[in-house]
N, C-alpha and C positions, 0 to 999 in steps of 0.2 A: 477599835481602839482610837480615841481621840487624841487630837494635833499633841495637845500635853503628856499624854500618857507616852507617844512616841516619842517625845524627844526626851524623856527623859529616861526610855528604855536604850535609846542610842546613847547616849552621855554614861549608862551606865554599860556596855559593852565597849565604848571609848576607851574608858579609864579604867577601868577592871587592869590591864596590862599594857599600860602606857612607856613607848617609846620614841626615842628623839627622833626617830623616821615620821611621826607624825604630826601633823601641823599645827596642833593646838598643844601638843605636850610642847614639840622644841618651842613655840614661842614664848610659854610663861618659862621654860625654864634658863632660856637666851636673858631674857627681861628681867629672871631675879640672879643670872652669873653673869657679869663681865668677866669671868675668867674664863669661864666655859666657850663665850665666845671667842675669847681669843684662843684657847686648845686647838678650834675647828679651824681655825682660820691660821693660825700658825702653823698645824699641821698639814693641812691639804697645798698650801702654799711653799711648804720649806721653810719658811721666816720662822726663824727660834729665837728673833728679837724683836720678833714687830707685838707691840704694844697698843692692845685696846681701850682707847679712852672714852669712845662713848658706844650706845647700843639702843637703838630704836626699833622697836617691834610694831611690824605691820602700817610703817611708816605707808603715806600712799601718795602719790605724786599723780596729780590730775592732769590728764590729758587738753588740749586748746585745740579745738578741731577734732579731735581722734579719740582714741583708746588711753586710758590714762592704767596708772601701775600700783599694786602695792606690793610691799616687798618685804619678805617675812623676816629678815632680822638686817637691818642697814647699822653696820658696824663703822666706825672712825678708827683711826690712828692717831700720834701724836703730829705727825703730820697735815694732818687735816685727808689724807687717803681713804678712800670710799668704799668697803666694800658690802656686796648685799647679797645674803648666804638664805638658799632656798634649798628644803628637803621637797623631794619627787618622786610619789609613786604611782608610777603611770602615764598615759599620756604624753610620749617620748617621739610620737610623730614630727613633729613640727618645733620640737625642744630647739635645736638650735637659733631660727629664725625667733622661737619666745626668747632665748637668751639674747640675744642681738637687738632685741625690741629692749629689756630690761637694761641694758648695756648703756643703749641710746637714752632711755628716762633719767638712767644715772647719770648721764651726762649733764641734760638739760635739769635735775637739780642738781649740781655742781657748782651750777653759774650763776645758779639763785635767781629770785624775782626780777629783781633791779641789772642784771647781767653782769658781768664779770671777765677780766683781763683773762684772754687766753693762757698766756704767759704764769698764770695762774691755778691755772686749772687743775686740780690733783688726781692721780692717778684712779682709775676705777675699774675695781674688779668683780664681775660678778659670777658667783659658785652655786654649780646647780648639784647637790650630794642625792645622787638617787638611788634609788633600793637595789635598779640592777645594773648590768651594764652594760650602759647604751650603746658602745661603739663595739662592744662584741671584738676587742684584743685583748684583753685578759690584763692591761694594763690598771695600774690603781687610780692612776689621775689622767683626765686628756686637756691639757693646758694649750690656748690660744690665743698668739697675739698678731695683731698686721704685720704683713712682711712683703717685701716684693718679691719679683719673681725668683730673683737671685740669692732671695733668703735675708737681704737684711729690714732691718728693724724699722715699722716706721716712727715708734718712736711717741705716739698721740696718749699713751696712760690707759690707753683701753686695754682688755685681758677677760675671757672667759672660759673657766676653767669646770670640766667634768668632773663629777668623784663617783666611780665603781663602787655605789654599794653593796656590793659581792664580793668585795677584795678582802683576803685573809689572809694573814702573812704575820711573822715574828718582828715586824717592826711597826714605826708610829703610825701611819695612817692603814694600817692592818687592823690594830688593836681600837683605833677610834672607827672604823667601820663597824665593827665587833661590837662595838659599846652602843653606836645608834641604835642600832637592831636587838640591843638588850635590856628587858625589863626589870631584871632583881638586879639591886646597886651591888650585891655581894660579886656580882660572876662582871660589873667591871672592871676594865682595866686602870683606867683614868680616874682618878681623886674626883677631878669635878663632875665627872659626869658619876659617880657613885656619888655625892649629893646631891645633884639636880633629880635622881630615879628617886632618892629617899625624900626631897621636899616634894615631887609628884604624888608619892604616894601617901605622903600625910594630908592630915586635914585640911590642912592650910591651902596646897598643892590642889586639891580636888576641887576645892571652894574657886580657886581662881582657874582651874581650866575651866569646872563652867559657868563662871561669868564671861571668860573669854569663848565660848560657844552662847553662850544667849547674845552675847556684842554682836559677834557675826551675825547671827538670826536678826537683830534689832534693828540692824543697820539695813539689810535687804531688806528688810520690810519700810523700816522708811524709806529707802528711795524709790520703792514702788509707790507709798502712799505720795510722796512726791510727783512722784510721774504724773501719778493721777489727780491731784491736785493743782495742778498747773494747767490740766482741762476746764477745769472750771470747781467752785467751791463744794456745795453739798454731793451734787455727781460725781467731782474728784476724791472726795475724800472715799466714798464707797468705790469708785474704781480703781482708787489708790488700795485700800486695804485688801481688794480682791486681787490686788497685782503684787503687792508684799508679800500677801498669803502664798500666791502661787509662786514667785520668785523664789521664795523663803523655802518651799520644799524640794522646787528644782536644784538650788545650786547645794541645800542639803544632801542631797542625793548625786551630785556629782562631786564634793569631796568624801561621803561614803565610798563611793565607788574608788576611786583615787587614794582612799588608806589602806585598799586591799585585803580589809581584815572582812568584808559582807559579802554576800553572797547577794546576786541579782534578788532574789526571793527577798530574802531580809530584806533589802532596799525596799523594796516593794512594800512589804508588811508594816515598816516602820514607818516611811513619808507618809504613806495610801495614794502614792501614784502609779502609773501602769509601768508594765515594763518596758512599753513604746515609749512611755514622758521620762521614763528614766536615762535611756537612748538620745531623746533629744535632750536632756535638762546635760550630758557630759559634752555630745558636741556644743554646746553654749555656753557652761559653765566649766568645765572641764580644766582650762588654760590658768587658773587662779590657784 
């Protein structure tokens, strides 16, 4: 089966039963509800009056020196309040220290290019809603902010907050757990998210998740053919498209892995990598 035949037998077991727990449904369906965003986000938080005024999907904020970030739905306030709401399945090892890195990037765009009065600085929250539950209390949300030893506050606008998606319960972040993890709009609970499943699953809906999965694919491939491009021109641009190529199926194959709907085999079948580069392509790719 060739590179095309594969991806678009993945894009068709993607979307066949598309869910907010999944990376490419919640992002078109974040990008075409600001309601919806603010449901998630006023619910997991308690605010039943914070008001979403803007919503940027897969915003990315480049690293100076280091590891730069993108962030699957960077939500605003009227405020001007920052928050950056990521669905997670998988990959719960080192979740904390990724959230506290994420934390930090929010921070440093907060201040913007040209920098910005501390005094200034608006609150930033960052919400990681994962399929299970990471800290294993049975609780629905694990909310954290600095504190010193004696408990109080410090006070700096930072905040990152856990969501159990395993949590089920007769109230609102029960019923918006419920709804991530639900494909037919009829069995949700929430208004917006029984639109968001019915625009997924129309034409329209399908048409934009996979441009939103070829964007992805397009985009690793040019920074590979970059990479290899900046070795030098005729050489680079062939070392480049053979590093697109292979970038393009690694990090493929480690957000398959990561939606938890493939089976190691699949994986396999559909990139045409082994199941050792499948292994390496999660510890590399894994973290996004």
């Amino acid at each position: 089966m060739d590179a095309e035949r594969r991806f678009e037998e993945m894009k068709r077991r993607a979307f066949s039963h598309p869910t907010l727990m999944d990376d490419v449904p919640f992002t078109v369906a974040v990008r075409r509800s600001m309601a919806l965003a603010q449901l998630i986000i006023r619910t997991t938080l308690s605010q039943e009056d914070l008001v979403v005024t803007d919503v940027r999907c897969q915003e990315k904020v480049p690293g100076i020196g280091h590891k730069g970030v993108v962030f699957d739905a960077l939500c605003f306030d009227g405020c001007g309040n920052m928050y950056d709401v990521e669905v997670q399945k998988g990959h719960f090892e080192d979740l904390p220290k990724r959230a506290a890195f994420y934390e930090a990037m929010l921070t440093v765009h907060s201040l913007g290019a040209g920098g910005r009065n501390y005094g200034r600085m608006p609150k930033r929250v960052v919400i990681f809603i994962c399929d299970v539950d990471v800290e294993k209390r049975g609780e629905a949300v694990y909310d954290y902010s600095r504190r010193s030893a004696d408990g109080m506050m410090l006070g700096d606008g930072g905040r990152i907050v856990f969501v159990n998606g395993e949590y089920r319960a007769d109230d609102a972040i029960g019923r918006l757990m419920a709804d991530m993890d639900q494909s037919d709009p009829e069995r949700a609970f929430n208004e917006e998210v029984r639109e968001s499943l019915t625009m997924l699953a129309g034409e329209e809906g399908l048409k934009e998740m996979s441009d939103e999965m070829e964007k992805i694919l397009d985009e690793v491939f040019r920074e590979g053919e970059a990479s290899g491009e900046a070795r030098g021109k005729a050489a680079g641009r062939a070392e480049g498209e053979k590093i697109g190529e292979a970038r393009g199926k690694t990090e493929l194959a480690a957000r398959m892995l990561k939606d938890g709907r493939y089976t190691l085999d699949e994986i396999v079948n559909i990139t045409g990598l082994s199941a050792e580069q499948v292994g390496e392509a999660t510890a590399k790719y894994g973290d996004k």
